[in-house]
Each structure stands twice: as structure tokens, then as C-alpha cells.
C-alpha positions in Angstrom: 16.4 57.9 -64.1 18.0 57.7 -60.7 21.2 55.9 -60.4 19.5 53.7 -57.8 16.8 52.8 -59.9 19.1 52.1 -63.0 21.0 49.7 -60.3 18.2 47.9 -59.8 16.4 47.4 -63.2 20.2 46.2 -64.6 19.6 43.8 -62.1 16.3 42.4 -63.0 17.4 42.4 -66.8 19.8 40.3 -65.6 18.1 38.1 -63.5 15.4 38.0 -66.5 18.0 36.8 -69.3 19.8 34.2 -66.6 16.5 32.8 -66.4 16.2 32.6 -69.9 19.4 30.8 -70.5 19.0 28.4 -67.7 15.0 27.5 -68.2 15.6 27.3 -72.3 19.0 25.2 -71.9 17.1 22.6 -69.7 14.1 21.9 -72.2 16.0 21.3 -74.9 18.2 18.9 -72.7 14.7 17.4 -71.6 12.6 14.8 -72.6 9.5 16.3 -74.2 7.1 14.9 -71.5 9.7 16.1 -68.3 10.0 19.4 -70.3 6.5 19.9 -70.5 6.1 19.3 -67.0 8.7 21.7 -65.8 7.4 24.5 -67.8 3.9 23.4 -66.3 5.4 23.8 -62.6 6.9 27.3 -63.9 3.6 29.0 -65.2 1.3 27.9 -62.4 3.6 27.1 -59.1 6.0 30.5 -58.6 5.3 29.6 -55.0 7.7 26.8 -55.3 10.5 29.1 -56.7 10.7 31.1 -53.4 11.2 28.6 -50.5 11.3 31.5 -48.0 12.6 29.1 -45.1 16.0 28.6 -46.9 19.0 30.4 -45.1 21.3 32.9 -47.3 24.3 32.0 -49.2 26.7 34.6 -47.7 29.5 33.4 -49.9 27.5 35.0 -52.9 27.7 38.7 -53.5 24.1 40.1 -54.2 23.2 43.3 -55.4 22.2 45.6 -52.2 18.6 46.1 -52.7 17.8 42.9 -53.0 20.2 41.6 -49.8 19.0 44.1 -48.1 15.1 43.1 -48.3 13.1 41.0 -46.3 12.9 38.5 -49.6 15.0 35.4 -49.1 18.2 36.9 -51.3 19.7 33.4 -51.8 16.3 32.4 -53.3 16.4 35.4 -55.7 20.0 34.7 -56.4 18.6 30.9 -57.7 16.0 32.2 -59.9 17.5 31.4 -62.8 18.6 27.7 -61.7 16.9 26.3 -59.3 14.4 24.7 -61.8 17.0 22.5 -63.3 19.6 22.2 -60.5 19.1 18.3 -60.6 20.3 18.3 -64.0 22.9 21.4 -64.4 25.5 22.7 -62.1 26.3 26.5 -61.0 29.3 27.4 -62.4 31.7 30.5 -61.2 33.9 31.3 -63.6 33.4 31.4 -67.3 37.1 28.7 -67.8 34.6 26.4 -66.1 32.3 25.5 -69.3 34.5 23.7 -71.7 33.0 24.4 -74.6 32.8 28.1 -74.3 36.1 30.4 -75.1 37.6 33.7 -75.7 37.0 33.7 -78.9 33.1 33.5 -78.9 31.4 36.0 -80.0 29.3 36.4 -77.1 32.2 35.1 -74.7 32.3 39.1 -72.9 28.7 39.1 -72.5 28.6 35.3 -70.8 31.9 36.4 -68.8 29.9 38.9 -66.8 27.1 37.0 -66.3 29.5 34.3 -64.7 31.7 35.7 -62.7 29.9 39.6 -61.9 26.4 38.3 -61.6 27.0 34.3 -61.1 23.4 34.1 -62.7 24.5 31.1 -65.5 24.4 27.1 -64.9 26.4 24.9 -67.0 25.5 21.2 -67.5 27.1 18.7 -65.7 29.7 17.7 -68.1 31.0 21.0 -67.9 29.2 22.5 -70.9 26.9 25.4 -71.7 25.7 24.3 -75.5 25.4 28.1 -76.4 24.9 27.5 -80.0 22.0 25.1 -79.2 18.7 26.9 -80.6 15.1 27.6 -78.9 11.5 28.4 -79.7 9.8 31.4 -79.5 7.5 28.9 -77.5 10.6 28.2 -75.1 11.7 31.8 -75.1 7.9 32.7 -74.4 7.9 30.1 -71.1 11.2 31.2 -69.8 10.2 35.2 -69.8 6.9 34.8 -68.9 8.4 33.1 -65.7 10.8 35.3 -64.8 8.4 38.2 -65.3 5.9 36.2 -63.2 8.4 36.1 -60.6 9.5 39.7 -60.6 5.7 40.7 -59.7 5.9 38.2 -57.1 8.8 40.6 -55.9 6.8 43.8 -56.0 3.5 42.2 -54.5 5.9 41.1 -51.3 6.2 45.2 -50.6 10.0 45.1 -52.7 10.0 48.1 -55.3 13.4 48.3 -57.2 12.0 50.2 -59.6 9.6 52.9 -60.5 5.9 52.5 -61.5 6.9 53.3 -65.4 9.2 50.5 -65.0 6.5 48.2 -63.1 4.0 49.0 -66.1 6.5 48.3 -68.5 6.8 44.7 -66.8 3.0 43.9 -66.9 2.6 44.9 -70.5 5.4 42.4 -71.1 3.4 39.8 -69.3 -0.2 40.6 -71.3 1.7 40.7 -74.4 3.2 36.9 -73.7 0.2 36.0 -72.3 -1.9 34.8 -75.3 1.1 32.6 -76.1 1.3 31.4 -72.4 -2.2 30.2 -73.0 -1.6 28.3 -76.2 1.7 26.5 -74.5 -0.7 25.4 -71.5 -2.8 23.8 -74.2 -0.7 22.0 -75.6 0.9 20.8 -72.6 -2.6 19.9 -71.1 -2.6 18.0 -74.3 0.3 16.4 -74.2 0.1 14.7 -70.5 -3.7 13.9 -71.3 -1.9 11.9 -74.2 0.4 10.7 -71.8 -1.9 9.8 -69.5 -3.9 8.2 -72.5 -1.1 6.2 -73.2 0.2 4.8 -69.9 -3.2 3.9 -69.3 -4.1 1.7 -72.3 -0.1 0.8 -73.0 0.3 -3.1 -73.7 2.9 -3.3 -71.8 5.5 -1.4 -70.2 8.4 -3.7 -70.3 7.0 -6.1 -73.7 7.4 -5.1 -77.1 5.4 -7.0 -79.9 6.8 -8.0 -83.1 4.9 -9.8 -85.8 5.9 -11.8 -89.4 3.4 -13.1 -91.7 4.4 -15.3 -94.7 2.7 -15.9 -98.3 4.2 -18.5 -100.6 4.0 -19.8 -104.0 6.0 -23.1 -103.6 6.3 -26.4 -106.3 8.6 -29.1 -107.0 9.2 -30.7 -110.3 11.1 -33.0 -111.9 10.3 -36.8 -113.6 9.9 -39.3 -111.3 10.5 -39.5 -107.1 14.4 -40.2 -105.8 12.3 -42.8 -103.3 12.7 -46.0 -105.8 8.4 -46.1 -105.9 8.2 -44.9 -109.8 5.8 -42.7 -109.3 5.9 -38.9 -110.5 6.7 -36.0 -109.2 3.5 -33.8 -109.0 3.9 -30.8 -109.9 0.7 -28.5 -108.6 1.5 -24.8 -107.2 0.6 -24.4 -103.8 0.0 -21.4 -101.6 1.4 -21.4 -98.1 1.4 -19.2 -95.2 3.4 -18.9 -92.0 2.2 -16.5 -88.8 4.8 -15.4 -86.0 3.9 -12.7 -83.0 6.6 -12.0 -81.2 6.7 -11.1 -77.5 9.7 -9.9 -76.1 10.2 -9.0 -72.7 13.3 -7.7 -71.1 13.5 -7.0 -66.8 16.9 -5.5 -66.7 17.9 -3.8 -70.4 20.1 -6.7 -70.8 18.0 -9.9 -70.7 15.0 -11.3 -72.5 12.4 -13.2 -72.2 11.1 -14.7 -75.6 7.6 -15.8 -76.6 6.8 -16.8 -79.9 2.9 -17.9 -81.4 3.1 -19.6 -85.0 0.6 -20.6 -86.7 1.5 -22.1 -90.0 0.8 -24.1 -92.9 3.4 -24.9 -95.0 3.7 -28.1 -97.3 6.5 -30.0 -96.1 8.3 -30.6 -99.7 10.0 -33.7 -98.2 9.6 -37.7 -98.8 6.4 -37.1 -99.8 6.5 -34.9 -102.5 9.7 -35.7 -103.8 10.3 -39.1 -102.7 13.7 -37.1 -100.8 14.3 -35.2 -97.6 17.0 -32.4 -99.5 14.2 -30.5 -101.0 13.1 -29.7 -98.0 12.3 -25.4 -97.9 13.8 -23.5 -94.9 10.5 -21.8 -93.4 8.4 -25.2 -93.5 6.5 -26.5 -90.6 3.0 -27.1 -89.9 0.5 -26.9 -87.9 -2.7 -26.5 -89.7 -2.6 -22.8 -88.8 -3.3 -24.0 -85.4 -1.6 -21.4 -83.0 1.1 -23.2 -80.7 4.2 -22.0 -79.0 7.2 -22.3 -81.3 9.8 -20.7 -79.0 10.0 -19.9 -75.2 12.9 -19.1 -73.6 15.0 -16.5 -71.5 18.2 -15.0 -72.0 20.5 -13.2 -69.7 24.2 -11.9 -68.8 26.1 -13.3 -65.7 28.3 -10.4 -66.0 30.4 -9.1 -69.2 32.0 -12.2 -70.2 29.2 -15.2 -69.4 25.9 -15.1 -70.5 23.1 -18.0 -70.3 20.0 -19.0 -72.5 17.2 -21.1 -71.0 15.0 -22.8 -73.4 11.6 -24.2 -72.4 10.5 -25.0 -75.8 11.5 -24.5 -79.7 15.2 -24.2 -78.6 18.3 -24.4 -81.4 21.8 -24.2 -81.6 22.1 -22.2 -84.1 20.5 -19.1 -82.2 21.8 -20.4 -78.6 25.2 -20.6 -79.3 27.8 -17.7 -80.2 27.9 -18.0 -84.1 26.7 -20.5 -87.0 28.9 -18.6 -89.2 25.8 -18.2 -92.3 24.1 -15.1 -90.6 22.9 -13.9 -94.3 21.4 -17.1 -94.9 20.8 -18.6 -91.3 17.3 -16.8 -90.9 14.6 -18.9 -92.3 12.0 -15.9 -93.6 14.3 -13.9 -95.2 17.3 -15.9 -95.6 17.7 -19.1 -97.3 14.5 -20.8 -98.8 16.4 -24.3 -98.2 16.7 -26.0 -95.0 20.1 -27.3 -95.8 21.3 -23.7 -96.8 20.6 -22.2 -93.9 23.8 -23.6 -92.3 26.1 -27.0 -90.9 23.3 -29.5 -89.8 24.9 -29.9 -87.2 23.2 -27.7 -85.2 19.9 -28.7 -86.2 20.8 -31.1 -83.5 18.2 -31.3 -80.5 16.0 -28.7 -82.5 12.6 -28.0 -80.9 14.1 -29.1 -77.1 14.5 -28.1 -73.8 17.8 -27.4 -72.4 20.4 -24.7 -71.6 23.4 -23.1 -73.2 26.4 -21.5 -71.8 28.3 -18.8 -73.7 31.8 -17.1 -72.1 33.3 -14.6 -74.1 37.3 -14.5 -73.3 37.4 -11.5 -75.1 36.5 -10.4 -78.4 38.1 -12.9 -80.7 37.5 -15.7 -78.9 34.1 -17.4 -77.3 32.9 -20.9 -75.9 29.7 -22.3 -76.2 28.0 -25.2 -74.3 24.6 -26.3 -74.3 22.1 -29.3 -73.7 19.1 -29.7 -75.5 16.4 -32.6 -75.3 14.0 -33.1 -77.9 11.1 -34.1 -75.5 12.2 -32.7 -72.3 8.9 -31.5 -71.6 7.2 -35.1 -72.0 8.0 -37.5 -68.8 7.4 -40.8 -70.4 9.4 -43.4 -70.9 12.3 -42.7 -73.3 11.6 -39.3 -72.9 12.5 -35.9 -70.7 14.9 -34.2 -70.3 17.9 -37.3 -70.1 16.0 -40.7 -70.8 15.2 -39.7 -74.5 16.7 -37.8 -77.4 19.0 -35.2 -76.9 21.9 -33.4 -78.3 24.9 -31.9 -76.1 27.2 -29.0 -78.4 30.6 -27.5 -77.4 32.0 -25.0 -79.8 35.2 -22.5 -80.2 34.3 -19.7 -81.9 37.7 -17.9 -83.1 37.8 -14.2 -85.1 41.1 -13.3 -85.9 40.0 -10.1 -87.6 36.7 -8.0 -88.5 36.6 -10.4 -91.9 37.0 -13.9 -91.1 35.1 -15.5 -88.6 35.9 -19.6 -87.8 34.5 -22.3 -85.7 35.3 -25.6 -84.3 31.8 -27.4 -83.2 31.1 -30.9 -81.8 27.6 -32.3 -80.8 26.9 -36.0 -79.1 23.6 -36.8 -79.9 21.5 -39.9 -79.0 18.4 -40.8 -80.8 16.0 -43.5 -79.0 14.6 -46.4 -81.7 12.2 -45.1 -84.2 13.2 -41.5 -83.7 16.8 -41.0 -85.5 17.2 -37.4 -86.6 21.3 -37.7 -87.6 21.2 -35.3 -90.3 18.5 -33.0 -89.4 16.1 -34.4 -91.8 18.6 -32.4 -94.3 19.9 -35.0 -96.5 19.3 -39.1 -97.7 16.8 -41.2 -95.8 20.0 -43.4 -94.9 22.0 -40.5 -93.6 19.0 -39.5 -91.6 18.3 -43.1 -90.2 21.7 -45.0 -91.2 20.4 -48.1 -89.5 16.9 -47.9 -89.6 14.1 -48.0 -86.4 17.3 -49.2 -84.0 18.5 -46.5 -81.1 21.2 -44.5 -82.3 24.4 -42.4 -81.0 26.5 -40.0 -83.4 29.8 -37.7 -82.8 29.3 -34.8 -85.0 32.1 -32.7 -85.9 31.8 -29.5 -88.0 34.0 -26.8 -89.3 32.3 -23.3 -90.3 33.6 -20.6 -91.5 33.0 -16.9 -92.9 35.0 -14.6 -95.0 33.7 -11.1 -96.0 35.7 -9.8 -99.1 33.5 -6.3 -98.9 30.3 -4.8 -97.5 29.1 -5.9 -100.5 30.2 -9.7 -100.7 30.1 -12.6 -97.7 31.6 -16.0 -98.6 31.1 -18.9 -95.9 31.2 -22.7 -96.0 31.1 -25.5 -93.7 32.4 -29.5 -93.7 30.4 -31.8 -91.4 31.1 -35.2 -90.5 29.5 -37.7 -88.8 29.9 -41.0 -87.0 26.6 -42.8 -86.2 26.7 -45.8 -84.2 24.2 -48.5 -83.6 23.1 -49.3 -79.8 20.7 -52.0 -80.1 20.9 -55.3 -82.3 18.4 -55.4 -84.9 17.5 -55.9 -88.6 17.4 -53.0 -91.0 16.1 -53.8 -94.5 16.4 -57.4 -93.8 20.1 -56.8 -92.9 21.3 -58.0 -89.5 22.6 -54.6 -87.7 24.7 -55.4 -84.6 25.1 -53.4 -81.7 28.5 -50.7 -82.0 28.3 -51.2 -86.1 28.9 -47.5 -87.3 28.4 -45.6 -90.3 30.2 -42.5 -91.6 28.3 -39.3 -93.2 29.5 -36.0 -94.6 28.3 -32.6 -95.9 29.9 -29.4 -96.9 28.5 -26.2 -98.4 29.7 -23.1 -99.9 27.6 -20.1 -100.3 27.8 -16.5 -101.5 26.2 -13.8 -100.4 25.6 -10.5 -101.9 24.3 -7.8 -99.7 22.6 -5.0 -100.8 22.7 -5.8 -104.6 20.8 -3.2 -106.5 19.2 -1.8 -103.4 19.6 -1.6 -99.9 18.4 -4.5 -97.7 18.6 -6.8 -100.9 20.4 -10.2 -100.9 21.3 -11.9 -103.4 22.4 -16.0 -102.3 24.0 -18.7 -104.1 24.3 -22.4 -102.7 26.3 -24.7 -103.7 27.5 -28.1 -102.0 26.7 -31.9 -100.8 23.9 -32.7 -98.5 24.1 -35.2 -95.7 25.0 -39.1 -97.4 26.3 -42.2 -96.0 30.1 -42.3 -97.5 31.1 -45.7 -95.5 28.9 -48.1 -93.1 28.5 -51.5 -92.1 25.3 -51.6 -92.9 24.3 -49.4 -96.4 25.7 -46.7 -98.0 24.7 -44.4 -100.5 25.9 -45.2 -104.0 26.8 -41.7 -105.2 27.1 -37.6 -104.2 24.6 -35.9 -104.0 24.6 -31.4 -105.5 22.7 -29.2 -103.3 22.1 -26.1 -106.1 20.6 -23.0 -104.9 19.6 -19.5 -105.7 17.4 -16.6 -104.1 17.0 -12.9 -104.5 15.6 -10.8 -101.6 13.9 -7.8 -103.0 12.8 -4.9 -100.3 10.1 -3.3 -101.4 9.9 -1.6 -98.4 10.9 -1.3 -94.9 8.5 -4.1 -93.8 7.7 -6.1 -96.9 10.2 -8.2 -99.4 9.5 -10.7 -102.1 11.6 -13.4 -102.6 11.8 -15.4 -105.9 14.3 -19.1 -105.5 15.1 -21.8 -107.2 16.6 -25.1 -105.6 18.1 -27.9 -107.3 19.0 -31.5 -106.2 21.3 -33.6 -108.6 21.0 -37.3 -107.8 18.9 -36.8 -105.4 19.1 -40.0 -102.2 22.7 -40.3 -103.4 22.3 -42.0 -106.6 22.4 -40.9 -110.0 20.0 -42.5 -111.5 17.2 -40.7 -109.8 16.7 -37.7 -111.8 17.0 -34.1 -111.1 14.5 -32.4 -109.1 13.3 -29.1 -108.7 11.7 -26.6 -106.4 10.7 -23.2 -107.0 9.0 -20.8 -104.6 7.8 -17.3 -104.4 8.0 -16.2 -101.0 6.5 -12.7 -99.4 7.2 -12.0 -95.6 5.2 -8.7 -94.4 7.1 -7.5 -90.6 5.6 -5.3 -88.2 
């Protein structure tokens, strides 16, 4: 072979492997769909390779023959980067790609590609990723290309070789070209797929989650804690709960939240049990007609301040920065009590309108401020957003390390008459109503807090008190009730959770603690404590299904011991998707 000939088939080898390494480095740095595209463009568009009106590079050194041709040389010189210059950078010197050096085995062999034949593109971090691996199918694309491209070469009247080494080339290109096919099937494939699925998507910015809840629920025990005598029934009931989920976000950092229920859940309250503390955590109803539990939207200010709007189904316990119980805080998979969930406190304007603030001054430390009103959405009298119920929270959230987490939170709350909600329906009829059908204001103060021992073991607790005062005169229970008389109720909890107790994405909870009771008022009070007992064990038996088994018990149940114990067991299976 003549030394001119051996010149110039080094040089297509070279250009051929450059064009190897640059097409097979890109689509496995690609997105499948943009890979499949690229490779699309490179098996049936080689006219794009070869913009013949670009001027020549003369700061690059070309091999002769090829400089010398009528073929744009800088355009042959790009052959092996032009079709992933948006995403990789040319490189000239081997010290250039960080994560190659001397000691490589194949460091001599990328050198002179670099710096001799400036034929290799890093990425634009500075790497090459030589150990990455490719298909045969990649391999296959890549060649086929740069052999497609060579016999662009000889068909423009530039022969660099002889016709032995021109055959040679187009049996290489018939012996890759049954596997060319089969690649331009499946990419056909794939963007008819893709096409498919653009087309018919639900939504390109809205994802769509969905729960759906069976129960086995029943309470039993002797006689009601409501003073009427009569028994507690003690039938097994089967519930259900359904929740789609439509959550939207604009930016990547904001959402838009809409939630359909439709449920129907016995409400085991006043009258089942004759008391408001045996109250379950997922109850509500609605005859399993569908409504709109929750809209609202949600998004950052910048890093430190974020907002949440709520046009419906709004609570402080998901607006604001922490409610310090997030194992049991979730009512489908967390607690099966209402009062376990967490402080009652910020059951407080639940189901409103309103907005919250949060401002992060840094890690440890956050502030939280909302407004919510009850009936915000309804304009008559004693009603919208500041002429009827509402509830107004400011809380310091303060986490002095990765373990403990503690929480300072205050609510004013104002009930119009005939609508007191003091204690969140949680605890006694009294502590819920302390002075009956008359208007009522409260300060609540609650302290939370949250101590994980180990991954395995979360102990939090809160202490909530209240001062409700009266803003109308009035009789309550033929009791004369004046306007400012006041009346004093507490709570505290302590619960235990155990994560991931006998199998991942188990819990295992224990409650224990005093629901809401009137200690002091000028009105009534309730005689005695009451004991808020609880246990639940959350079983996965999968990714998307878990079985809960509970058991909740109330000792002296309305505050007064000689009601008798009461009890509610459930059976509770939520299915996600």
C-alpha cells in the first residue's frame, strides 16, 4: 500500500472511532426519547452533517488530503462532534478531562486522539466517562454513521483511498445494515409510543393520586358516658372512604391541590357512645356523595417564605411548619383516633378558608401564621370570611438538633352561638361547648414536641390549654352564664412510635393521655380525668396496600368515673394508587 494511501485510511479510522466515542458517549448521556431522535437524524439526514457554507477553522491542523479538497475540512474535522456539541465540549489536550489520567490503560491511545488528531469531545463538566459501557446497538448506530458519511466523501469526487479499501467500506455498511434496520424499528416504535402518549396524556403538568378505605369498625362497652342509660350497641359496621388526588404544580416548586372524597364513615361520636373521645381519625361523611374535601395552592416567595392558600378543607396541621406527630398525624395510615392524631389545637378553623404564612430563618428555626374561617365561603350573616367562626395560629417551630423537634403554638378562635368547636370535637361535650348555644372566644396555648431515640423509635407529646370565654349573656343548663365568665380546659398526650417493626413501612403506635375536659369554670366543670388509651399496628402488605388492626380505649369517658369504660375496635384497609 502506498504511503499516501496508508495516510489517508489512518485518517478515516480515526475519524470512524472519534465518531464512535462522541455519538455512543452522548446516548448514554441522553434521554431515551432525545437519543432515539439523534440517532434517527444520523441514519437518515447525513446532509445535515456537512453544512458546506461553514468557513474553515484554520487554527486546526488537518490531515492534507482532506484540507486540501474541495470538502468543507472544518466540517470533516466535526464529524465526530458536531451531533452533540450542545451537550459536550471539544477538548484539546488530554489534562483537560478530569477524570481521565496517566495511568489509564487506554490513556496513550486517548492522548493521540486529543492532542494529534483533536477528534474527542468531553462533556461539559470536564469529563469523558471512558469506563461507561454501550450496546452493540449504539456501537452499530455510531459506525454505521460514520461509514455513511465516509461514502458521502467518495460520492463528492474525494478518493483517499483505493477501490479495495472503498469495497472494504461498503461491506462494512451491508454487514451493519440488517441491524440498522432493526434500530429504525424500534425507534419508529418508540416515537409512535411517544407520540401515543403525548397525545392521550392526562395531563402534562397534573399527576393523579388515589386512596380508597375499607373498615371493620365497633364500639362497646355497658352503658353511654351521655347520662341517658341506654347501651352501648355494639353491631360491626363496614365503612369506606374514597380520595383522588389532583396535584398540579406550574413552576416545580408550587402546587395546586384538588381533592374528591366520597365517604361513608359512621361517625363513633355522641351518638354511639353517648361521648365525642371515641371519635376515629378517618371519619367523615358524606353518603359517598363526591364533594371537594381540599382545594388549595401552595407556593415559595423565595427560599425562606412560602404561602398556602386554602379555598376549602384547609387545616393547621398541614398549613403550618410542623404538628410535631408526623407518624400519627396522617388520618389513613396513622392514628385511628382523632385525638391521637395530634394537639387539638390545630383542629382549630378545620374545613375553612384562609391563608398561612411560613418564613424559615434558617433550618432550626421557622414561623408560622395563618387565618382560617370555618364558613368563609358562605356570605350570610355570621358567616365569611370575618363575621363568623374563625381561628387565627402563630407558632415557633424550634429544632435544636436532627432528634428533637419543639413548638410553641397559639390560636384565637371565635365561635358564633350554636356553633362552639373549642376542642375540636376531641374531648367532653362541656370542653367542646363549655357554655352551651352562647357565642364563644378561646386563647389556646399548646406545647408539642418530638424526640427520636432511633430510626426505629419516635417519642412525641403535647400539653394544651385553653381559656374559653363567654360573649353573650345567656342560660346554659338552666344556669345563668354572663358575658366575660371563662372556663379553663386541658389535654396532653404522649405517644410512641415504632417504625418499621417487623417490616419495612410497618408502625407500630401507642397512645396514651387526657382528652380535652373542663378543669375550672364559672359555669360547669367536669368532675374527673378522663384516659385516652390507644393502640394500632400498620401492616404493609405491599407497596400500595396495608391493614391496620386498633384498639381505643376511653376510661371515664365525659370526665366522670362513673361512666364506664368504653371501647372501639376497627380493622382498617387503605389500597393507594
Amino acid at each position: 500500500m502506498k504511503p499516501k494511501t496508508y495516510s489517508n485510511l489512518l485518517t478515516l479510522n480515526f475519524a470512524i472511532f472519534a465518531s464512535i466515542i462522541s455519538i455512543t458517549t452522548e446516548a448514554k448521556a441522553a434521554p431515551v426519547s432525545t437519543k432515539a431522535e439523534r440517532l434517527r437524524k444520523s441514519l437518515v439526514t447525513t446532509e445535515k452533517v456537512y453544512p458546506y457554507s461553514q468557513k474553515v477553522n484554520q487554527n486546526h491542523q488537518l490531515p492534507n488530503q482532506i484540507s486540501q479538497n474541495n470538502i468543507d475540512s472544518q466540517t470533516i474535522y466535526n464529524h465526530g462532534t458536531n451531533l452533540q456539541k450542545n451537550e459536550q465540549s471539544q477538548v484539546t489536550s488530554v489534562s483537560q478531562l478530569d477524570d481521565v489520567s496517566p495511568g489509564d490503560w487506554a490513556f496513550e491511545a486517548l492522548q493521540k486522539l486529543v492532542e494529534r488528531y483533536n477528534c474527542i469531545s468531553g462533556y461539559p463538566n470536564g469529563t469523558f466517562r471512558g469506563n461507561r459501557a454501550m450496546t452493540r446497538y449504539e456501537f452499530a448506530a455510531a459506525l454505521y454513521a460514520c461509514l455513511e458519511d465516509t461514502v458521502k466523501i467518495f460520492t463528492l469526487g474525494f478518493n483517499p483511498a483505493n477501490q479495495e479499501d472503498f469495497n472494504t467500506l461498503q461491506r462494512l455498511q451491508e454487514e451493519f445494515s440488517s441491524e440498522i434496520a432493526i434500530l429504525r424499528g424500534r425507534v419508529d416504535n418508540l416515537e409512535a409510543r411517544s407520540a401515543s402518549l403525548e397525545t392521550n396524556q392526562f395531563s402534562t403538568t397534573t399527576k393523579l393520586r388515589g386512596v380508597a378505605v375499607f373498615s371493620l369498625n365497633s364500639a362497646f362497652g355497658d352503658e353511654k358516658a351521655d347520662g341517658s342509660g341506654e347501651d352501648i350497641e355494639d353491631n360491626i359496621v363496614f365503612n369506606n372512604r374514597m380520595r383522588l388526588n389532583f396535584d398540579t404544580s406550574f413552576t416545580g416548586k408550587d402546587l395546586l391541590k384538588v381533592r374528591l372524597d366520597a365517604l361513608d364513615i359512621t361517625t363513633f361520636g355522641n351518638d354511639v357512645t353517648g361521648t365525642n373521645m371515641t371519635r376515629l381519625a378517618y371519619e367523615r361523611n358524606t353518603n359517598n356523595q363526591v364533594d371537594i374535601g381540599k382545594l388549595f395552592y401552595r407556593f415559595p416567595i423565595n427560599k425562606k417564605l412560602r404561602f398556602h392558600i386554602d379555598a376549602t378543607g384547609g387545616r393547621f396541621n398541614l398549613n403550618a411548619s410542623d404538628n410535631f406527630n408526623k407518624l400519627f398525624a396522617n388520618p389513613i395510615i396513622g392514628s385511628i383516633s382523632r385525638f391521637g392524631r395530634f394537639n387539638p389545637i390545630y383542629i382549630q378553623g378545620a374545613l375553612g378558608a384562609g391563608i398561612t404564612a411560613v418564613y424559615d430563618f434558617d433550618k432550626s428555626l421557622s414561623l408560622s401564621l395563618g387565618y382560617l374561617a370555618r364558613n368563609g365561603d358562605n356570605p350570610s350573616n355570621k358567616n365569611g370570611l370575618f363575621d363568623g367562626s374563625y381561628a387565627a395560629l402563630a407558632q415557633l417551630a424550634f429544632k435544636p438538633s436532627k432528634k428533637i423537634d419543639l413548638g410553641l403554638t397559639y390560636v384565637r378562635a371565635y365561635y358564633p352561638g350554636g356553633r362552639a368547636f373549642v376542642s375540636g370535637a376531641t374531648g367532653s361535650r362541656l370542653a367542646n361547648a363549655p357554655f352551651g348555644r352562647i357565642a364563644t372566644s378561646a386563647d389556646h396555648f399548646g406545647f408539642q414536641s418530638s424526640f427520636r431515640l432511633s430510626k426505629k423509635a419516635v417519642i412525641s407529646g403535647w400539653a394544651g390549654l385553653t381559656n374559653a370565654q363567654a360573649q353573650d349573656d345567656g342560660v346554659f343548663n338552666g344556669v345563668p352564664v354572663n358575658e366575660n365568665d371563662d372556663a379553663n380546659i386541658f389535654n396532653w398526650a404522649v405517644t410512641l412510635g415504632l417504625p418499621n417493626l417487623g417490616k419495612k413501612g410497618s408502625l407500630a403506635g401507642f397512645v396514651i393521655g387526657q382528652p380535652p375536659t373542663v378543669t375550672d369554670s364559672d359555669s360547669f366543670e367536669n368532675e374527673d380525668k378522663s384516659w385516652h388509651l390507644e393502640s394500632f399496628y400498620r401492616y404493609p402488605v405491599n407497596d400500595n396496600i396495608s391493614i391496620t388492626p386498633g384498639l381505643l380505649v376511653i376510661l371515664n369517658p365525659e370526665g366522670n368515673d362513673d361512666n364506664d369504660a368504653i371501647y372501639v375496635g376497627t380493622l382498617r384497609t387503605v389500597f393507594r394508587f
